[in-house]
N, C-alpha and C positions, 0 to 999 in steps of 0.2 A: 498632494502630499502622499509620501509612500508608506503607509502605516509600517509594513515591512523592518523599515531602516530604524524604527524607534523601538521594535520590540525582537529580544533577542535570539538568534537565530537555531529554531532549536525542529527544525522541520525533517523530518526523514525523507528516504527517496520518493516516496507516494508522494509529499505533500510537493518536493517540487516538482516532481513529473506531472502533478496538475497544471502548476503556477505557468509552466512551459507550452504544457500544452492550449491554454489559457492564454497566454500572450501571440502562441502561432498559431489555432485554430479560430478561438473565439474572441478575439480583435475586441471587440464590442462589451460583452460580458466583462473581458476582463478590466478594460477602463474605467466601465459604469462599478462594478466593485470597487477601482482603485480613488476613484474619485468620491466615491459614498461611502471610504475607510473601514470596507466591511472585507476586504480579498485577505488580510491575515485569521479574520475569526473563519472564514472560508477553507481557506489553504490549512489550518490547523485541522477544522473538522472534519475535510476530506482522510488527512493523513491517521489523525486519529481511528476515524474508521477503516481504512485501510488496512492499519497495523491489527487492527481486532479482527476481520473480516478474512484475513491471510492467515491468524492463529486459527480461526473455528474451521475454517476450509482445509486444511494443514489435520486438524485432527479428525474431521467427517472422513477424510482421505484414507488417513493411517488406520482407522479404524475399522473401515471399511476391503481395506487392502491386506490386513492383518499383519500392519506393521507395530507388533507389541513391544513392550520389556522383555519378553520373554525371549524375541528373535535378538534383541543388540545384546542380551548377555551371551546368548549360542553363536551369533555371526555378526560380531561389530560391522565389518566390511559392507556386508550385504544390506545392514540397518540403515547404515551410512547413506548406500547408493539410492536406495528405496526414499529416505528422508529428505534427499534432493530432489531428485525424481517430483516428490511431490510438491515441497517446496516451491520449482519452477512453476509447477501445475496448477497452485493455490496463488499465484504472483499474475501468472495469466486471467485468470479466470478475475482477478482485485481489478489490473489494470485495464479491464474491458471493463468490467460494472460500474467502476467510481472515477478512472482518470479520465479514459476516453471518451467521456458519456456527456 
């Protein structure tokens, strides 16, 4: 039974970039979870920590980089591009540690 289909779908990109990768790398894992109705409490607390793990990374980042309030009130533009920049950065560094893993 696919605990999934009974509880509502409320998973962000992390948690299904797990569930995928879980189905095409880890064949096994993923079954023994789906069959022991534990792969939704799984796929939530991957995601969960993800979504925290990309905010604290995201600001070590900025912080470090000296992306203030001070710079997006003098150069929105530049705040902007910087804010992506790191974004991608803090998204890489998520999906090595907790989806691929």
């Amino acid at each position: 039974m696919d605990s999934r289909k009974n509880e509502p779908e409320t998973l962000t990109r992390y948690g299904r970039a797990r569930e995928k990768y879980l189905m095409e790398h880890r064949k096994a894992a993923y079954t023994a979870m789906l069959l022991k109705g534990t792969l939704w409490a799984h796929l939530t607390e991957i995601d969960q920590a993800a979504n925290q793990q990309v905010e604290s990374v995201m600001a070590e980042l900025a912080m470090s980089e000296g992306v203030t309030e001070e710079l997006k009130a003098a150069n929105q533009m530049e705040w902007v591009q910087r804010m992506n920049n790191i974004r991608q950065r803090a998204e890489e560094i998520v999906m090595a540690d907790l989806i691929y893993s």
